[in-house]
mmJSON file of the N, C-alpha and C atoms, coordinates in Angstrom:
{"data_MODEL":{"atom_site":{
"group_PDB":["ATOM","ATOM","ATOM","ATOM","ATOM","ATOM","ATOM","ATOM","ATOM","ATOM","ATOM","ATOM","ATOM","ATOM","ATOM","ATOM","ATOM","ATOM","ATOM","ATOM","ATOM","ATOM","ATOM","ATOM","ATOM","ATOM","ATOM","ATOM","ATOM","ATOM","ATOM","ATOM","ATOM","ATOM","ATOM","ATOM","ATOM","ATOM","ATOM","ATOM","ATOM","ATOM","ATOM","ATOM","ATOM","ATOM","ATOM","ATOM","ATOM","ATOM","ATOM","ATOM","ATOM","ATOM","ATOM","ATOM","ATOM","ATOM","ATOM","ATOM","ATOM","ATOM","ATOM","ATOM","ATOM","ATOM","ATOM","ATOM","ATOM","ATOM","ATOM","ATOM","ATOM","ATOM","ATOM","ATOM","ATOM","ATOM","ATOM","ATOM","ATOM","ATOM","ATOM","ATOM","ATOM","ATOM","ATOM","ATOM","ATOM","ATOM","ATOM","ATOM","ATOM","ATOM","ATOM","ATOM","ATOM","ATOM","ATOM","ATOM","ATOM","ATOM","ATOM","ATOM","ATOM","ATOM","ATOM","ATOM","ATOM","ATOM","ATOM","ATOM","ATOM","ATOM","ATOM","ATOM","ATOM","ATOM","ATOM","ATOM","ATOM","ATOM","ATOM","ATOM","ATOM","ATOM","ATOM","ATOM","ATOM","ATOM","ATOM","ATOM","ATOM","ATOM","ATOM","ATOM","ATOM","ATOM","ATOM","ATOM","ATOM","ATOM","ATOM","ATOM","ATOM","ATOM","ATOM","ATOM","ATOM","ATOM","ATOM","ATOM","ATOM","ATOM","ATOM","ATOM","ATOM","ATOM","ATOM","ATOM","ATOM","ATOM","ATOM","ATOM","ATOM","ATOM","ATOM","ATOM","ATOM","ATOM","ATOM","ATOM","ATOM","ATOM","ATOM","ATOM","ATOM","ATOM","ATOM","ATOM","ATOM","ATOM","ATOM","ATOM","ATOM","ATOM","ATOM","ATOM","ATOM","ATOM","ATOM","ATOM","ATOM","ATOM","ATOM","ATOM","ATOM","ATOM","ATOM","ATOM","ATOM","ATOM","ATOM","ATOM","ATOM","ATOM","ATOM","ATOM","ATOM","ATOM","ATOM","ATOM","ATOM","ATOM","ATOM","ATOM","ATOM","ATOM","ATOM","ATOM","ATOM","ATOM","ATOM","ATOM","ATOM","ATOM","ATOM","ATOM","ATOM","ATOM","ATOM","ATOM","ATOM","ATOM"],
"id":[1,2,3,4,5,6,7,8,9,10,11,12,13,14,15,16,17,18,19,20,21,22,23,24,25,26,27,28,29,30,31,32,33,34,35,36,37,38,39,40,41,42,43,44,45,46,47,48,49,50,51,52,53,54,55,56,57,58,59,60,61,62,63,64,65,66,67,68,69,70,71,72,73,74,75,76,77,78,79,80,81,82,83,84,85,86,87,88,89,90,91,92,93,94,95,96,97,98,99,100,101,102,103,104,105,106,107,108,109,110,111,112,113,114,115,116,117,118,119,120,121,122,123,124,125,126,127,128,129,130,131,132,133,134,135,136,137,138,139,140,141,142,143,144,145,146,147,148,149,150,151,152,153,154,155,156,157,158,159,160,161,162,163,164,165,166,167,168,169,170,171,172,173,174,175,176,177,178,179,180,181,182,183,184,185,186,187,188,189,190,191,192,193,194,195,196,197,198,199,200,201,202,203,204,205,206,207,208,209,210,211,212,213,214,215,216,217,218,219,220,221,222,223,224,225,226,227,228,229,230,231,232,233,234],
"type_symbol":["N","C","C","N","C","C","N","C","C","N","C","C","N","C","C","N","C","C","N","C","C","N","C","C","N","C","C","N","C","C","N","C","C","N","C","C","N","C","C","N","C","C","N","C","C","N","C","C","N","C","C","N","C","C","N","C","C","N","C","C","N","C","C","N","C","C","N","C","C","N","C","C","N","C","C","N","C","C","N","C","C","N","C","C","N","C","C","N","C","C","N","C","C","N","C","C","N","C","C","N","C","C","N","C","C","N","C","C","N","C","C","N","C","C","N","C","C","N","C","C","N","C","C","N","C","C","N","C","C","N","C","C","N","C","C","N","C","C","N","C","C","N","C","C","N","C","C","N","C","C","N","C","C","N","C","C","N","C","C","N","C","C","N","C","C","N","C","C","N","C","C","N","C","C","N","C","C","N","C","C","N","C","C","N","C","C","N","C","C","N","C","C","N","C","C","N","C","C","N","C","C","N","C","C","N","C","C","N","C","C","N","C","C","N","C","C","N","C","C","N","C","C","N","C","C","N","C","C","N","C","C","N","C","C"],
"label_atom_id":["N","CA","C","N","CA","C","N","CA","C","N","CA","C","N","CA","C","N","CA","C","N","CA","C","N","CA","C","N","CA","C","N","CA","C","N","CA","C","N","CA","C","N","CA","C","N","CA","C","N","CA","C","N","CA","C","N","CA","C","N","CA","C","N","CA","C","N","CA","C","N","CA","C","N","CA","C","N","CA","C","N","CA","C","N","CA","C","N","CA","C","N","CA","C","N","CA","C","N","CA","C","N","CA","C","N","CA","C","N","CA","C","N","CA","C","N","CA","C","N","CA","C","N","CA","C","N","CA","C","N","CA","C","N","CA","C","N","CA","C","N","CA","C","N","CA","C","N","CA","C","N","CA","C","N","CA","C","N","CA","C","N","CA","C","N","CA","C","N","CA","C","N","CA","C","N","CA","C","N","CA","C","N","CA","C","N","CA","C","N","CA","C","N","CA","C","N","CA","C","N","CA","C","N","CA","C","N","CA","C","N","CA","C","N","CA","C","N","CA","C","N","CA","C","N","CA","C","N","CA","C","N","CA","C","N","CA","C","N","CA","C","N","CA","C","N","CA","C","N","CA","C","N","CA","C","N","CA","C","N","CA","C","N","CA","C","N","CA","C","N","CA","C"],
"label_alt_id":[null,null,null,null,null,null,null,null,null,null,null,null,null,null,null,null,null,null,null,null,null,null,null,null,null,null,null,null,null,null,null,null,null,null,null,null,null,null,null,null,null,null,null,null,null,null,null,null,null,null,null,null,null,null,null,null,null,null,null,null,null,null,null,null,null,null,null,null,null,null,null,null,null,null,null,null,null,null,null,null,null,null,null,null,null,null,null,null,null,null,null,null,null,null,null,null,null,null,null,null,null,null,null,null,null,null,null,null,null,null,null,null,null,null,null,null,null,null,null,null,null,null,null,null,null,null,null,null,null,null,null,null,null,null,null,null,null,null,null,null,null,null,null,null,null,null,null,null,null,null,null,null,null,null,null,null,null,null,null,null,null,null,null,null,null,null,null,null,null,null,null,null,null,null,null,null,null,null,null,null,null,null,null,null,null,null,null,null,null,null,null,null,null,null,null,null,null,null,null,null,null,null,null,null,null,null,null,null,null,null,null,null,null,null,null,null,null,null,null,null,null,null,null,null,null,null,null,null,null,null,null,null,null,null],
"label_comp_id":["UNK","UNK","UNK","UNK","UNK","UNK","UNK","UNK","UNK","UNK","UNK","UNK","UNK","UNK","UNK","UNK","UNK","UNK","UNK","UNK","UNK","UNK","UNK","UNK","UNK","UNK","UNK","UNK","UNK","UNK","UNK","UNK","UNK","UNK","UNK","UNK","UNK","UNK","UNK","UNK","UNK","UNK","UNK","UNK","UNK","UNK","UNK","UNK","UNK","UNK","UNK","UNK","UNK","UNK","UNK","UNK","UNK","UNK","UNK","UNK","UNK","UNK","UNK","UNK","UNK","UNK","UNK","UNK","UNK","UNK","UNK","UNK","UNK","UNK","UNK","UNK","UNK","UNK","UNK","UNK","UNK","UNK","UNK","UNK","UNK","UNK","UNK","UNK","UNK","UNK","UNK","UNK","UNK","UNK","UNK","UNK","UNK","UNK","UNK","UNK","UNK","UNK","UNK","UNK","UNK","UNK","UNK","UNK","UNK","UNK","UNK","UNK","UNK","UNK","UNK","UNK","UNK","UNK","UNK","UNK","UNK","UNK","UNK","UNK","UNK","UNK","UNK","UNK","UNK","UNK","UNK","UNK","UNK","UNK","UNK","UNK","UNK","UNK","UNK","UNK","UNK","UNK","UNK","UNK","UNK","UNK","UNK","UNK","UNK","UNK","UNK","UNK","UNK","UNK","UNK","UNK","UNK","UNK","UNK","UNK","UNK","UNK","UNK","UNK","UNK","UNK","UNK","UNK","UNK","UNK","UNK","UNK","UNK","UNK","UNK","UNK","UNK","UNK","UNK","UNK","UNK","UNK","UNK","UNK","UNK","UNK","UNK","UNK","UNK","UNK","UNK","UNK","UNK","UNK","UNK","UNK","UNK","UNK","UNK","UNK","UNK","UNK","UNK","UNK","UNK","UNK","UNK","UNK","UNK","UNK","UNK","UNK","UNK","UNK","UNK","UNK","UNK","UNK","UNK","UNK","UNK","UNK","UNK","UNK","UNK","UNK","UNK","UNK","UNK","UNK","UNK","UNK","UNK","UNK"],
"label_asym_id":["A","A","A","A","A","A","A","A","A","A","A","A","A","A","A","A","A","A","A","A","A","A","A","A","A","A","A","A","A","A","A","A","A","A","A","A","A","A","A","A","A","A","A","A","A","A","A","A","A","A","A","A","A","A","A","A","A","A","A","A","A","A","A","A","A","A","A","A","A","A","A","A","A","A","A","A","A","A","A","A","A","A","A","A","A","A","A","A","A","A","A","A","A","A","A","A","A","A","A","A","A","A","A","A","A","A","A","A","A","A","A","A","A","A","A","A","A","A","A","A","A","A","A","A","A","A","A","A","A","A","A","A","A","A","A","A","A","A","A","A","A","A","A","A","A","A","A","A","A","A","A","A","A","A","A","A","A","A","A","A","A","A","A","A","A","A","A","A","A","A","A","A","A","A","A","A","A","A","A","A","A","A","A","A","A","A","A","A","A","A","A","A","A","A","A","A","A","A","A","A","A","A","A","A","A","A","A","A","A","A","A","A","A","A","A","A","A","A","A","A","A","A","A","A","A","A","A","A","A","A","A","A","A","A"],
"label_entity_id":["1","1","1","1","1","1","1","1","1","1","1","1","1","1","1","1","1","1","1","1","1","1","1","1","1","1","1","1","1","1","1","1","1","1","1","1","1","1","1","1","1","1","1","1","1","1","1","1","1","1","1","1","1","1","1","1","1","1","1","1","1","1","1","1","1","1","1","1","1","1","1","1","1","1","1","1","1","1","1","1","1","1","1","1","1","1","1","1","1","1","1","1","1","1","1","1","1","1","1","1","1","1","1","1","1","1","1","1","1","1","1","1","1","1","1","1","1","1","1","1","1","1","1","1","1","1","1","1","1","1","1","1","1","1","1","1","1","1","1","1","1","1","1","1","1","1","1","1","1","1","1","1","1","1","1","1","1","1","1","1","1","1","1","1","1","1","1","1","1","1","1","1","1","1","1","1","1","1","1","1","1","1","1","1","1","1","1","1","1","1","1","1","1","1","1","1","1","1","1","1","1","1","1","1","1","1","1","1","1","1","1","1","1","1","1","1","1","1","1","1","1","1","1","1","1","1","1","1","1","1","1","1","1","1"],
"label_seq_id":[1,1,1,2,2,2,3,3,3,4,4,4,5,5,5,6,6,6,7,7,7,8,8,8,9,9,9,10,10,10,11,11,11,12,12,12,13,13,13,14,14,14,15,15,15,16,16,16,17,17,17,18,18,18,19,19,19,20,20,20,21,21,21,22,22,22,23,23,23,24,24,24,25,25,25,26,26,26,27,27,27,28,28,28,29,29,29,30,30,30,31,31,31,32,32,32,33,33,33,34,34,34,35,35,35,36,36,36,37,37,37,38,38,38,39,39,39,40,40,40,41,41,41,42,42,42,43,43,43,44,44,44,45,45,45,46,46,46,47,47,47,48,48,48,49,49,49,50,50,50,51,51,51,52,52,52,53,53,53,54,54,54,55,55,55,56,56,56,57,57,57,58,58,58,59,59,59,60,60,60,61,61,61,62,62,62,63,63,63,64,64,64,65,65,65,66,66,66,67,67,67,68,68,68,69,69,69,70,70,70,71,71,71,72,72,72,73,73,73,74,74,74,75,75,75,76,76,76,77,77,77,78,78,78],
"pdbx_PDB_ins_code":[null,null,null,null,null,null,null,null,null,null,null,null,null,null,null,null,null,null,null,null,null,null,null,null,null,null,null,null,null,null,null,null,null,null,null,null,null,null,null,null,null,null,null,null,null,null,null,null,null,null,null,null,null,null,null,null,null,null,null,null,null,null,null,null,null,null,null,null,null,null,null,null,null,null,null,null,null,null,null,null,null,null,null,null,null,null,null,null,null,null,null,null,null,null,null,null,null,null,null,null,null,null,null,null,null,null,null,null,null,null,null,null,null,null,null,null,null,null,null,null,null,null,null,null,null,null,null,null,null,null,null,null,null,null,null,null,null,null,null,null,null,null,null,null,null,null,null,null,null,null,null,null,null,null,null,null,null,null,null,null,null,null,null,null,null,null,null,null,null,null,null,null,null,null,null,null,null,null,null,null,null,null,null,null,null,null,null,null,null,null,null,null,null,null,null,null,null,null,null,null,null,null,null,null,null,null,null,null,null,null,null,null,null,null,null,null,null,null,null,null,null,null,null,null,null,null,null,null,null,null,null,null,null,null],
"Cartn_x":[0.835,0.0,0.873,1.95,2.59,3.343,3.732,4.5,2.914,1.928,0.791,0.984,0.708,0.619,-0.313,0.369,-0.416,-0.71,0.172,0.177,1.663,2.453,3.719,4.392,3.862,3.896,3.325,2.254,1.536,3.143,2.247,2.738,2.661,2.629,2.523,1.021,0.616,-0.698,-1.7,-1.358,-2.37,-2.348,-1.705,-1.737,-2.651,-2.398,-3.277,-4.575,-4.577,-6.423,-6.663,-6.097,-7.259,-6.654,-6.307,-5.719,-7.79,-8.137,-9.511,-9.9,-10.555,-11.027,-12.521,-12.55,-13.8,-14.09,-13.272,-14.224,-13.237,-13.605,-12.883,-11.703,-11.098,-9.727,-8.836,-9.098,-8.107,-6.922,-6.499,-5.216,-4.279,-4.995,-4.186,-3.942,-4.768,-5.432,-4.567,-4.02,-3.761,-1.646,-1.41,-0.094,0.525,-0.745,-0.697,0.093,-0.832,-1.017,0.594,1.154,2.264,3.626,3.014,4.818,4.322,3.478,3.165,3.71,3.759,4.639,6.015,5.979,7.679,8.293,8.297,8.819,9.874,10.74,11.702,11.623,10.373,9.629,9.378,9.326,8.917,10.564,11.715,12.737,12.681,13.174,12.43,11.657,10.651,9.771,10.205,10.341,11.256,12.187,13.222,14.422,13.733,12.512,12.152,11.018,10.298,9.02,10.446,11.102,11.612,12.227,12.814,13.03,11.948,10.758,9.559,8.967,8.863,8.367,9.823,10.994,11.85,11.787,11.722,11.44,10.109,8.997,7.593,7.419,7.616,7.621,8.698,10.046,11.497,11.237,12.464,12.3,11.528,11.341,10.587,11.143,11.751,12.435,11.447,11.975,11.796,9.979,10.135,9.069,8.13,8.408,6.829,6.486,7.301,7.112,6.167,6.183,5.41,4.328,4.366,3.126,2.168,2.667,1.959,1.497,2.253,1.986,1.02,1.446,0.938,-0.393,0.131,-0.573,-0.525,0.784,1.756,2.464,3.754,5.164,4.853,5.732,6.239,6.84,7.87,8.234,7.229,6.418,4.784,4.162,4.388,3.667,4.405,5.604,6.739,7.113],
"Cartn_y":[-1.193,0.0,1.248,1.225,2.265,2.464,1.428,2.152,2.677,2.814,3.323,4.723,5.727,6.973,7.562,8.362,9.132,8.532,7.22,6.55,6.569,6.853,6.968,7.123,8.494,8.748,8.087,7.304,6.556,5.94,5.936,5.116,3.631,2.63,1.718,1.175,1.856,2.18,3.088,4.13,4.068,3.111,2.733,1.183,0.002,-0.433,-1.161,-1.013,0.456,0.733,1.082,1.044,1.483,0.231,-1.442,-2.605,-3.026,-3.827,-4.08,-5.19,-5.006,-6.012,-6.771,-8.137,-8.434,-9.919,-10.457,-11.616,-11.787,-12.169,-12.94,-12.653,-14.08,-14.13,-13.323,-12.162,-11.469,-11.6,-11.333,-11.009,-12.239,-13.603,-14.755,-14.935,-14.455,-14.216,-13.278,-12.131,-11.03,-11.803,-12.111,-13.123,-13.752,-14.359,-15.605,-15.137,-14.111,-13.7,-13.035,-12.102,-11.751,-12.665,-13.872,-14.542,-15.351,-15.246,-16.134,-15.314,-13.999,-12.503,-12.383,-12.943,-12.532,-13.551,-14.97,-15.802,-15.646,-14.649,-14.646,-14.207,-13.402,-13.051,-14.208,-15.401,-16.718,-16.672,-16.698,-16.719,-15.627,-14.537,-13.57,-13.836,-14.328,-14.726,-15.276,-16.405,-17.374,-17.083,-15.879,-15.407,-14.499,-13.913,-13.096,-13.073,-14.141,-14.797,-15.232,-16.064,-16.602,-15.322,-14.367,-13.259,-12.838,-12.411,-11.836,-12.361,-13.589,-14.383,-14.492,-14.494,-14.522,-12.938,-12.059,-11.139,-10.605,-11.014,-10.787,-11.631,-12.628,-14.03,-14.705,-14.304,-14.926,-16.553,-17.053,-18.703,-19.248,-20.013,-21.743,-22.75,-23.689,-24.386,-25.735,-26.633,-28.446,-27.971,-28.115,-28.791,-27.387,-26.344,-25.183,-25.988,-26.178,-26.438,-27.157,-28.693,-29.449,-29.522,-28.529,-28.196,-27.383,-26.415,-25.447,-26.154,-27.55,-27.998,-29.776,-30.333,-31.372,-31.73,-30.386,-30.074,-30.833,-31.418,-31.953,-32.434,-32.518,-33.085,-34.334,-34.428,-35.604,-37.077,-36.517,-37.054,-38.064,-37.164,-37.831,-39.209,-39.449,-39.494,-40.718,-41.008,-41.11,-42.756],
"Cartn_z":[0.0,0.0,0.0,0.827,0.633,-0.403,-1.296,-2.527,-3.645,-3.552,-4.111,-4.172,-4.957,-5.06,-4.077,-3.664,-2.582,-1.319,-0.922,0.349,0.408,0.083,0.703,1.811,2.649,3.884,4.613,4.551,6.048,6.83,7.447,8.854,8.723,9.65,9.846,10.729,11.265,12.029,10.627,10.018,8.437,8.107,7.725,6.641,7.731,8.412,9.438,9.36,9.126,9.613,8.263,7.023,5.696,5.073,5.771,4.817,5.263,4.124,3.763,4.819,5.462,6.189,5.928,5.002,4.24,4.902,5.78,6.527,8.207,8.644,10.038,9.921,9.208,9.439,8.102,8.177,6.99,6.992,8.001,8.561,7.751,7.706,7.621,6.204,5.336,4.062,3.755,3.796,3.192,3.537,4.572,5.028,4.151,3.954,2.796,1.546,0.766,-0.697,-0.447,0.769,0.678,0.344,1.326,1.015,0.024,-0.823,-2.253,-3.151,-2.837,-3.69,-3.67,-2.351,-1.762,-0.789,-1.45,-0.445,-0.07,0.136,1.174,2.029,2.204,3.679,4.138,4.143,4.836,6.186,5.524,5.842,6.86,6.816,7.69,8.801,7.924,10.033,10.664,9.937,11.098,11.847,11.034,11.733,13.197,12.667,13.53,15.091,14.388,15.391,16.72,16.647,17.912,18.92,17.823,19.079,19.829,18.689,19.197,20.699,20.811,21.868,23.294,22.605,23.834,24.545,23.789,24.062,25.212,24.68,25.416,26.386,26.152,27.276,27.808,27.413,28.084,26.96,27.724,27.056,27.748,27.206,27.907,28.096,29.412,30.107,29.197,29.362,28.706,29.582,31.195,31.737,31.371,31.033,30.741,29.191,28.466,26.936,27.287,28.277,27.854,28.774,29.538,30.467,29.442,28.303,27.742,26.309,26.007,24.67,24.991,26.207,26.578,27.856,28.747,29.968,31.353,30.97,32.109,31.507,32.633,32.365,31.738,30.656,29.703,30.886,31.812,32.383,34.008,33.505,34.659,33.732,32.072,31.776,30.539,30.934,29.677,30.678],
"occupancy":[1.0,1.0,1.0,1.0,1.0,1.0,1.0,1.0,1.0,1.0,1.0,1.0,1.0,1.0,1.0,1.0,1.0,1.0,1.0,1.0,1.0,1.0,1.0,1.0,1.0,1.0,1.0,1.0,1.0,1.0,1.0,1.0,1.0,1.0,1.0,1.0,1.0,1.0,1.0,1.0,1.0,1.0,1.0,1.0,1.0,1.0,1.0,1.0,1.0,1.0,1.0,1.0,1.0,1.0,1.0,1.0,1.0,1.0,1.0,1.0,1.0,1.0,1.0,1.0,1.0,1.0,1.0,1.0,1.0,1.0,1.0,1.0,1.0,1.0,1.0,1.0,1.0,1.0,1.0,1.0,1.0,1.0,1.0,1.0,1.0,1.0,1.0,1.0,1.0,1.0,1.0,1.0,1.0,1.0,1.0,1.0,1.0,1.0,1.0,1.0,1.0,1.0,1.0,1.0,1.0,1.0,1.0,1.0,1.0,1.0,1.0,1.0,1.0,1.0,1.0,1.0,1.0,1.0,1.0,1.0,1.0,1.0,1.0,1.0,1.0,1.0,1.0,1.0,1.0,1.0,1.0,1.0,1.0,1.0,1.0,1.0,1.0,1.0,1.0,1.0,1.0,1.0,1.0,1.0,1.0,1.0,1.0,1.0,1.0,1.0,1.0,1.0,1.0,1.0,1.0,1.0,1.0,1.0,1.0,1.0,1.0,1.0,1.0,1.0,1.0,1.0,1.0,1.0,1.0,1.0,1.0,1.0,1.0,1.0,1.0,1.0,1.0,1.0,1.0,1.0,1.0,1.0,1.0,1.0,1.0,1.0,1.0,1.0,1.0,1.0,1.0,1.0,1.0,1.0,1.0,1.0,1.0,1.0,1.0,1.0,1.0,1.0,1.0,1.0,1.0,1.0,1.0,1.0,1.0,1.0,1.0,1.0,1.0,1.0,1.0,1.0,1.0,1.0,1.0,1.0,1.0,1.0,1.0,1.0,1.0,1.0,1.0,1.0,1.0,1.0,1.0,1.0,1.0,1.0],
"B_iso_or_equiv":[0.0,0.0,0.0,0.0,0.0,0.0,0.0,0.0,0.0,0.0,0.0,0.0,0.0,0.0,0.0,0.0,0.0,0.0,0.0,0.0,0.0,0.0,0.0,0.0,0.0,0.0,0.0,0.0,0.0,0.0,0.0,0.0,0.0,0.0,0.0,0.0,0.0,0.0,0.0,0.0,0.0,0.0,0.0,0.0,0.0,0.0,0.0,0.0,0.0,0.0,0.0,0.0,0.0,0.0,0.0,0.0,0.0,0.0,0.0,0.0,0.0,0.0,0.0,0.0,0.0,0.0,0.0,0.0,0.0,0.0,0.0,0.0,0.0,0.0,0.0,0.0,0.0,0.0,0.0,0.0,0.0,0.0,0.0,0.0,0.0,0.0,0.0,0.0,0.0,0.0,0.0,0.0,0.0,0.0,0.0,0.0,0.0,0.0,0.0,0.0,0.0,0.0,0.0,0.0,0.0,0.0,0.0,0.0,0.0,0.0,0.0,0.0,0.0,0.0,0.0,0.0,0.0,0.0,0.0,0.0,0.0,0.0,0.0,0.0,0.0,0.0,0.0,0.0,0.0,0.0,0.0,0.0,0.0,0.0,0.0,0.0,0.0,0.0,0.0,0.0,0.0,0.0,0.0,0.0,0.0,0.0,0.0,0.0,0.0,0.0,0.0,0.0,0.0,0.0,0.0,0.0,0.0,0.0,0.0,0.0,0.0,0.0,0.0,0.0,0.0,0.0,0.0,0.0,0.0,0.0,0.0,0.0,0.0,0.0,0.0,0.0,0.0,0.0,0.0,0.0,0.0,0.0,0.0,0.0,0.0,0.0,0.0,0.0,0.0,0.0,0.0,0.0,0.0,0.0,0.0,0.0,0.0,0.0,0.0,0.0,0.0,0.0,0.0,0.0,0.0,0.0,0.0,0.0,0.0,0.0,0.0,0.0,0.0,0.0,0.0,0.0,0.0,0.0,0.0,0.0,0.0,0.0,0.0,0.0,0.0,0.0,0.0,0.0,0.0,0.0,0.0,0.0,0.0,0.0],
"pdbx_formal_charge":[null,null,null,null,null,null,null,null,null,null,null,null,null,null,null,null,null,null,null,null,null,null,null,null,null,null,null,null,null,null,null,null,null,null,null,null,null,null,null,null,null,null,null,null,null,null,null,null,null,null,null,null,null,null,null,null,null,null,null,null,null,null,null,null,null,null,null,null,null,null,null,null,null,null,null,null,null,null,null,null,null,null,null,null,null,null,null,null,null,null,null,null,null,null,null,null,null,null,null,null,null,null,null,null,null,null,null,null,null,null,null,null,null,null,null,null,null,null,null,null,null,null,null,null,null,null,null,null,null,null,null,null,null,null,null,null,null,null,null,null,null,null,null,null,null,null,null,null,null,null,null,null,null,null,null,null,null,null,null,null,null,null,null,null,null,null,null,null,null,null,null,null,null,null,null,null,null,null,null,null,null,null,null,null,null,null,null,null,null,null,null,null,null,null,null,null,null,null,null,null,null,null,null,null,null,null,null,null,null,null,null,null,null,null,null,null,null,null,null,null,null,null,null,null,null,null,null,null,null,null,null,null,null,null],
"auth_seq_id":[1,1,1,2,2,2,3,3,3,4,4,4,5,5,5,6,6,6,7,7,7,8,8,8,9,9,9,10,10,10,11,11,11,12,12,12,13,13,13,14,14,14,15,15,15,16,16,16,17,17,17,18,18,18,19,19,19,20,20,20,21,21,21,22,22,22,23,23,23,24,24,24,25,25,25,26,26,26,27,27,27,28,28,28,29,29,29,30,30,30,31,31,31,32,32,32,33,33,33,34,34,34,35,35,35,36,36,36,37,37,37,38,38,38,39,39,39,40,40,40,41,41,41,42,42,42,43,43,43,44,44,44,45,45,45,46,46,46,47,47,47,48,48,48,49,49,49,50,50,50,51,51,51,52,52,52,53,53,53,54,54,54,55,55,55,56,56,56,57,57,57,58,58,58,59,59,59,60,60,60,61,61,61,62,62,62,63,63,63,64,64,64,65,65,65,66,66,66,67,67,67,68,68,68,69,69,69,70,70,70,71,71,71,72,72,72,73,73,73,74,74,74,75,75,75,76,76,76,77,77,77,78,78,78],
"auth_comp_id":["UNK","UNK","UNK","UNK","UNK","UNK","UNK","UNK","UNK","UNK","UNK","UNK","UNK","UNK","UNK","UNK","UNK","UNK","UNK","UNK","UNK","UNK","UNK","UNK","UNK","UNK","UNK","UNK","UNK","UNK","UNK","UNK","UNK","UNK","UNK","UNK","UNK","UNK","UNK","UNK","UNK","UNK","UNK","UNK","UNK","UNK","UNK","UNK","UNK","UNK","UNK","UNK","UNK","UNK","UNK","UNK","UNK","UNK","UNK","UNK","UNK","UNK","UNK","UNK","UNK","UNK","UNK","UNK","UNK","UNK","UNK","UNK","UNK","UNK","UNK","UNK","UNK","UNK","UNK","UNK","UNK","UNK","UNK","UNK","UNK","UNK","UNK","UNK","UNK","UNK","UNK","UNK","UNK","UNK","UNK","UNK","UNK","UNK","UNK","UNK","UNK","UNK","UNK","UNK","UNK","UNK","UNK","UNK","UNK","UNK","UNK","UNK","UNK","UNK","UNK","UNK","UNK","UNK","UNK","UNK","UNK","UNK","UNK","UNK","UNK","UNK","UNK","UNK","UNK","UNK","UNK","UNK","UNK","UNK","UNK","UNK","UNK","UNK","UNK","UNK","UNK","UNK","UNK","UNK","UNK","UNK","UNK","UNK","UNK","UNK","UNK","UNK","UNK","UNK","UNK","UNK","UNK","UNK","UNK","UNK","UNK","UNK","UNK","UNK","UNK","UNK","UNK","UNK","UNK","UNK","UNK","UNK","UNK","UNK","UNK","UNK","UNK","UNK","UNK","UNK","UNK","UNK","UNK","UNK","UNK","UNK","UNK","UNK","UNK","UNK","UNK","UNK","UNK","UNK","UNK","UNK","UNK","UNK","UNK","UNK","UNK","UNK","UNK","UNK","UNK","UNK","UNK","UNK","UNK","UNK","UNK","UNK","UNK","UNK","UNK","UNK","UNK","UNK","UNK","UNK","UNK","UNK","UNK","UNK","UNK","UNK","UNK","UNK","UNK","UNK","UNK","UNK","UNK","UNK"],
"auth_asym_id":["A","A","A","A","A","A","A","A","A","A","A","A","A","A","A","A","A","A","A","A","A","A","A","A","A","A","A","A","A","A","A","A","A","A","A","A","A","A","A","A","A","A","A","A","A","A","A","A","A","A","A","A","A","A","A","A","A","A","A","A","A","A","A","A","A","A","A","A","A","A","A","A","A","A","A","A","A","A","A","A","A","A","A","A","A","A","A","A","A","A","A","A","A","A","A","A","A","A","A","A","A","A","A","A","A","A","A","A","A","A","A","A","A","A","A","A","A","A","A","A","A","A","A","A","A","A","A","A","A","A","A","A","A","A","A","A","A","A","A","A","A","A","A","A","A","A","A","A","A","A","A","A","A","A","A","A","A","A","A","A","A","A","A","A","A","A","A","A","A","A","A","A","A","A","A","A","A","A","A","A","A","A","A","A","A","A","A","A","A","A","A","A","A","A","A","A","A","A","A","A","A","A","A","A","A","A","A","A","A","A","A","A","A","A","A","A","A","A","A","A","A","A","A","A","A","A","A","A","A","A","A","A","A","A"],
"auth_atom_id":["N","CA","C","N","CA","C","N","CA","C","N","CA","C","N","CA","C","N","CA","C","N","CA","C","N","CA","C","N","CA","C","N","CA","C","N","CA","C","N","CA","C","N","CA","C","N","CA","C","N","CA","C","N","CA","C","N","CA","C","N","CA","C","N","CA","C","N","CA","C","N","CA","C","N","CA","C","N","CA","C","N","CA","C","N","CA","C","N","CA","C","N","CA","C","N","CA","C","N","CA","C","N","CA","C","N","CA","C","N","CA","C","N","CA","C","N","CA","C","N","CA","C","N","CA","C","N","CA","C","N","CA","C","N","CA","C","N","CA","C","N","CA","C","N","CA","C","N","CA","C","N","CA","C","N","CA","C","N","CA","C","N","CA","C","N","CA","C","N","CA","C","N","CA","C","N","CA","C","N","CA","C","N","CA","C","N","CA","C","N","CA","C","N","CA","C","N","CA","C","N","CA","C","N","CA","C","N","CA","C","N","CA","C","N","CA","C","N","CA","C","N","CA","C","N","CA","C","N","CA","C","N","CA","C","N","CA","C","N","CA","C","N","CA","C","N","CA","C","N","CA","C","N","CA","C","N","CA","C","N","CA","C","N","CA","C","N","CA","C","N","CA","C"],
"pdbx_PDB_model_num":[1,1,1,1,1,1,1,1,1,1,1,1,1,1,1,1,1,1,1,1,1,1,1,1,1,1,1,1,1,1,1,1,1,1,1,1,1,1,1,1,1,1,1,1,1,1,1,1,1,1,1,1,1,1,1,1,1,1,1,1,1,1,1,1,1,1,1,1,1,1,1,1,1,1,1,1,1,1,1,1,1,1,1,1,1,1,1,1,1,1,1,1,1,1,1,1,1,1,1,1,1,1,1,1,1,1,1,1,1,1,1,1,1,1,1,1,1,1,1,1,1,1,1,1,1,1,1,1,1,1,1,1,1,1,1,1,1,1,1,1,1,1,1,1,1,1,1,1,1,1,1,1,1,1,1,1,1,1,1,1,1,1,1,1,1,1,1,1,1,1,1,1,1,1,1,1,1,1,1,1,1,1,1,1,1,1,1,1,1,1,1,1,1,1,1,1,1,1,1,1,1,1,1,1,1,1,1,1,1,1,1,1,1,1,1,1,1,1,1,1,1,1,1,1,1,1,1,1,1,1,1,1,1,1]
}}}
């Protein structure tokens, strides 16, 4: 949107609020069509999602992983 004429200047918050919102899950939809444009944005996330989360939430030790992915220890259960 921003390389469009006359959207140049937005922000990152313009662009957010005038990107089309036409069912539920857009967000996942509009994701999509991008790294089908530009798959080396795939690469990118990946590099970037794991900071994102060590960042907001710290790491996750063996026994939270599998408290948060299994809902008790592996080792209760193994």
């Amino acid at each position: 949107m921003k390389m469009e004429p006359g959207y140049e200047n937005l922000t990152k918050i313009d662009v957010w609020k005038n990107m089309e919102r036409d069912f539920e899950h857009w967000e996942y939809a509009k994701v999509i069509e991008y790294t089908q444009r530009h798959p080396d944005a795939l690469s990118d996330y990946h590099t970037r999602i794991p900071k994102y989360y060590n960042r907001s939430a710290g790491c996750m030790n063996d026994n939270d992983l599998d408290q948060a992915v299994y809902g008790r220890l592996i080792s209760e259960i193994a």
